[in-house]
Each structure stands twice: as C-alpha cells, then as structure tokens.
Backbone bond lengths (Angstrom), bond angles and torsions (degrees), N, CA, C in turn:
res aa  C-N    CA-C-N  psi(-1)  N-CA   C-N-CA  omega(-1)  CA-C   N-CA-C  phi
1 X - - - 1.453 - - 1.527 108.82 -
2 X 1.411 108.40 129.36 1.805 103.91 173.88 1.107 115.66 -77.32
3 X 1.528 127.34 158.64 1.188 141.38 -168.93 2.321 103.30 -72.39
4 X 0.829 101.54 135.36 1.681 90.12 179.64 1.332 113.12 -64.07
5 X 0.806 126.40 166.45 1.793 135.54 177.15 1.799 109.03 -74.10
6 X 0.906 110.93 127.47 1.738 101.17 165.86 1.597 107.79 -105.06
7 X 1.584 100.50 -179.40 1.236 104.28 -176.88 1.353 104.37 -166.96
8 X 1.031 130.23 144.50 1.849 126.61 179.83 1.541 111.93 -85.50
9 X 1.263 117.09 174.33 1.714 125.73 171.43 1.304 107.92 -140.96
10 X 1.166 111.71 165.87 1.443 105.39 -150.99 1.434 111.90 -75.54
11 X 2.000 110.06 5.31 1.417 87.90 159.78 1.505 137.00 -99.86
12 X 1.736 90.95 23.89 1.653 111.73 -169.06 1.457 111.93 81.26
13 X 0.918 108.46 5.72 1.752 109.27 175.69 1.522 102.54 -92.40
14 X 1.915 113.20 137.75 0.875 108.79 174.77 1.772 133.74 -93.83
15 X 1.179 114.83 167.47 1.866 105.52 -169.74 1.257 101.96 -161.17
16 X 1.355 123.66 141.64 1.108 134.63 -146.25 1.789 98.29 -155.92
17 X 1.410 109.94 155.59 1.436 122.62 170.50 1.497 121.43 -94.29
18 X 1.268 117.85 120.43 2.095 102.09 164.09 1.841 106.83 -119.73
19 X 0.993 82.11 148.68 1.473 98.19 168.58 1.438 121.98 -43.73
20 X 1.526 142.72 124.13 1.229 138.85 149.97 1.453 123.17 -100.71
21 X 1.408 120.23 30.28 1.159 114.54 -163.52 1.132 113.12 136.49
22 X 1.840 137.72 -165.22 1.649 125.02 -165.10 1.654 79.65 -103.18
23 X 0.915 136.04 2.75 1.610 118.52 -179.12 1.284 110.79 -155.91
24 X 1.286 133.04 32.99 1.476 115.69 151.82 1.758 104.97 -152.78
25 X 0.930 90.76 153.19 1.977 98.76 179.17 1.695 104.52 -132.61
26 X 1.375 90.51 142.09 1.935 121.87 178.99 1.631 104.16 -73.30
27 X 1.215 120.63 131.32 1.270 104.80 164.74 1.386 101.21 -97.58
28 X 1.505 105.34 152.49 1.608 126.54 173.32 1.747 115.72 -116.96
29 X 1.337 91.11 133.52 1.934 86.22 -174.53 1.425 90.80 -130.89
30 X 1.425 101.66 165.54 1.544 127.35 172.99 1.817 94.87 -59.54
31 X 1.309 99.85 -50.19 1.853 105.51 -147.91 1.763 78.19 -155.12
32 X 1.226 93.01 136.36 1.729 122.77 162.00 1.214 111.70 -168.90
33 X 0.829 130.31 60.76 2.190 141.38 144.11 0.711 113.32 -57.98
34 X 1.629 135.59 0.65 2.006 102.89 160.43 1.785 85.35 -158.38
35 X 1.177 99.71 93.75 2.029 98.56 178.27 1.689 92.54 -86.43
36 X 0.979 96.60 -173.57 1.392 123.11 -173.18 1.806 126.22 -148.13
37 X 1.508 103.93 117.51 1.320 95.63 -164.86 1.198 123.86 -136.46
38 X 1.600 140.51 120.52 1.505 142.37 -138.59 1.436 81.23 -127.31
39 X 2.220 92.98 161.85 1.533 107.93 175.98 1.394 89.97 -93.15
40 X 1.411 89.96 -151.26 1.662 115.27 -174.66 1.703 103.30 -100.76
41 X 1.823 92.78 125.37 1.601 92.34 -174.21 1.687 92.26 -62.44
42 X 1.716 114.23 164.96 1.652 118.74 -8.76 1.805 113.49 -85.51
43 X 1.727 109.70 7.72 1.437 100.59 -172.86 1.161 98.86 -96.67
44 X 1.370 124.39 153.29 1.930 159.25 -156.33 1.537 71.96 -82.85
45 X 1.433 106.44 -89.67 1.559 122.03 -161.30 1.562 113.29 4.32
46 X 1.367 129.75 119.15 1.083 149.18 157.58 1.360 138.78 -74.88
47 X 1.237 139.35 71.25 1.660 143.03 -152.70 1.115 103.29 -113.03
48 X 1.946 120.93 89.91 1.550 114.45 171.59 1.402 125.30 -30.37
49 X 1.259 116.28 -23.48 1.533 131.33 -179.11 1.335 116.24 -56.30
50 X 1.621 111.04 -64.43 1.622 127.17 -173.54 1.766 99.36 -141.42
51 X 1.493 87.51 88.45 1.568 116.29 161.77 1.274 117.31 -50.44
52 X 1.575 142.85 -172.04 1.424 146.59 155.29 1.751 93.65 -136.70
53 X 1.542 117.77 -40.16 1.267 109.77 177.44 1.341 116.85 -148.03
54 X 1.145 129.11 171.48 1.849 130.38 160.40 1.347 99.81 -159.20
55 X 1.486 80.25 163.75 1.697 104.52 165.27 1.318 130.72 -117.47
56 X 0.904 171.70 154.64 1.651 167.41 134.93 1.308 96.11 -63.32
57 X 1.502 125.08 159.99 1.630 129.33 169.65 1.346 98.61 -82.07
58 X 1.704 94.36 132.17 1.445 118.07 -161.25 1.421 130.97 27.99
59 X 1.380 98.40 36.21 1.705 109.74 145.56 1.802 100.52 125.47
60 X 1.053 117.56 -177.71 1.318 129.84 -26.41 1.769 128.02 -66.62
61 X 1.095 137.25 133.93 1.246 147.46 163.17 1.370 136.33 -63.25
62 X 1.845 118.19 82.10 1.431 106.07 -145.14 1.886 82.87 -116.91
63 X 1.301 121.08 149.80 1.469 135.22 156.24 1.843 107.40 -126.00
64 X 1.615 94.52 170.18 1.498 110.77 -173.85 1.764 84.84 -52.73
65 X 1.391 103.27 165.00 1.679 124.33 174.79 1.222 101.25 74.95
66 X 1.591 134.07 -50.48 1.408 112.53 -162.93 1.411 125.83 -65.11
67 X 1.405 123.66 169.14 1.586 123.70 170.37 1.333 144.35 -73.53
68 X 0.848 133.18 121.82 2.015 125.32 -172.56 1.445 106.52 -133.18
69 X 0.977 127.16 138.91 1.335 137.27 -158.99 1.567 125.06 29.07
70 X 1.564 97.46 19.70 1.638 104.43 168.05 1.606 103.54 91.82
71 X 1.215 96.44 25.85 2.071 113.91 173.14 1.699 100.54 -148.33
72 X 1.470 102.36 172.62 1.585 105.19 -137.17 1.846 69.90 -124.66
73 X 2.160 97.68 147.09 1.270 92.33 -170.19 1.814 90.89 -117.22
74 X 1.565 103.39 150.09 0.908 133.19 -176.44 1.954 126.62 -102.33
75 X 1.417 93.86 -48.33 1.303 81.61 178.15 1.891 92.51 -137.88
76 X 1.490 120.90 162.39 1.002 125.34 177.83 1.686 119.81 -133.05
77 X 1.086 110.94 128.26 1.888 102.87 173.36 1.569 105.00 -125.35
78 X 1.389 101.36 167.98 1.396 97.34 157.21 1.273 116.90 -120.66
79 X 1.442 148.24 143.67 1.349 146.33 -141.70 1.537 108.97 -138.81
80 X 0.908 142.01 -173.42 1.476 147.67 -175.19 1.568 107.14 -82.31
81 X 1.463 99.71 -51.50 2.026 103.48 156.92 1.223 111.02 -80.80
82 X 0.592 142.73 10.94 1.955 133.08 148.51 1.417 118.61 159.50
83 X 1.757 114.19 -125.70 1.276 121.41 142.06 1.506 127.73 -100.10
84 X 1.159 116.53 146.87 1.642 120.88 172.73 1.330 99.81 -104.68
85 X 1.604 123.71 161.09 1.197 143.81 -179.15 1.998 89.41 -151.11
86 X 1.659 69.98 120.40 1.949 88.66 161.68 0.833 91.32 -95.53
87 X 1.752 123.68 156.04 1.709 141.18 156.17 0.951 117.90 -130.80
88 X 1.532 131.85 148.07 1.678 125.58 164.84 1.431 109.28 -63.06
C-alpha cells in the first residue's frame, strides 16, 4: 500500500487523505479543534450526516463538486473519526 500524499494548510499543519472504501476517504489533520460545517445552499440547516461544506482549522476547505484525490465529491458527513467525503 502507498503512503498517502500530504499537503500543508495555511496553518502549516499537515493533512492528508486515506481510503474508507472504493469511494470515500477520511480526512486526517495534524490539529482540527474547531472545523466548521455548512448545509446545502439555500437551506442553513446543518445535518452531520449530509453536509454541503466544511472546513478543518486552517484548511482544507472542501464543498459538493470539488476534487479529492483527483475524483469529484458528492456527498459529505462528519463521523466520530472525522469527515468523510463520498466521490464518483
């Protein structure tokens, strides 16, 4: 198995992706004590379940459509181990 890719955020802390399966990956951070987590515009409503966006402290910043491991994310939760990202 290869080692995952890391990458810094702009608070120099590093974070990295692992696999949970053939379609979604956990993010892992150095430090995340205060994430941040939005519904799906246009409703406020917040459902750890099915996210629209989050943040980790000082990054990374992922919403529906964007890319993660070079696949496009679809659905988002946040879980007891962190956040998950489904992808096509």
């Amino acid at each position: 198995m290869t080692e995952p890719t890391r990458y810094r955020n702009s608070m120099n802390n590093e974070y990295w992706w692992t696999p949970k399966g053939e379609n979604e990956f956990l993010l892992n951070s150095e430090s995340d004590n205060r994430p941040r987590m939005g519904g799906h515009p246009p409703k406020m409503a917040i459902w750890p379940n099915d996210l629209g966006v989050f943040e980790a402290t000082g990054g990374p910043r992922v919403k529906i459509g964007d890319t993660v491991e070079g696949r496009v994310v679809n659905h988002i939760r946040s879980t007891d181990e962190g956040f998950v990202v489904t992808v096509d």
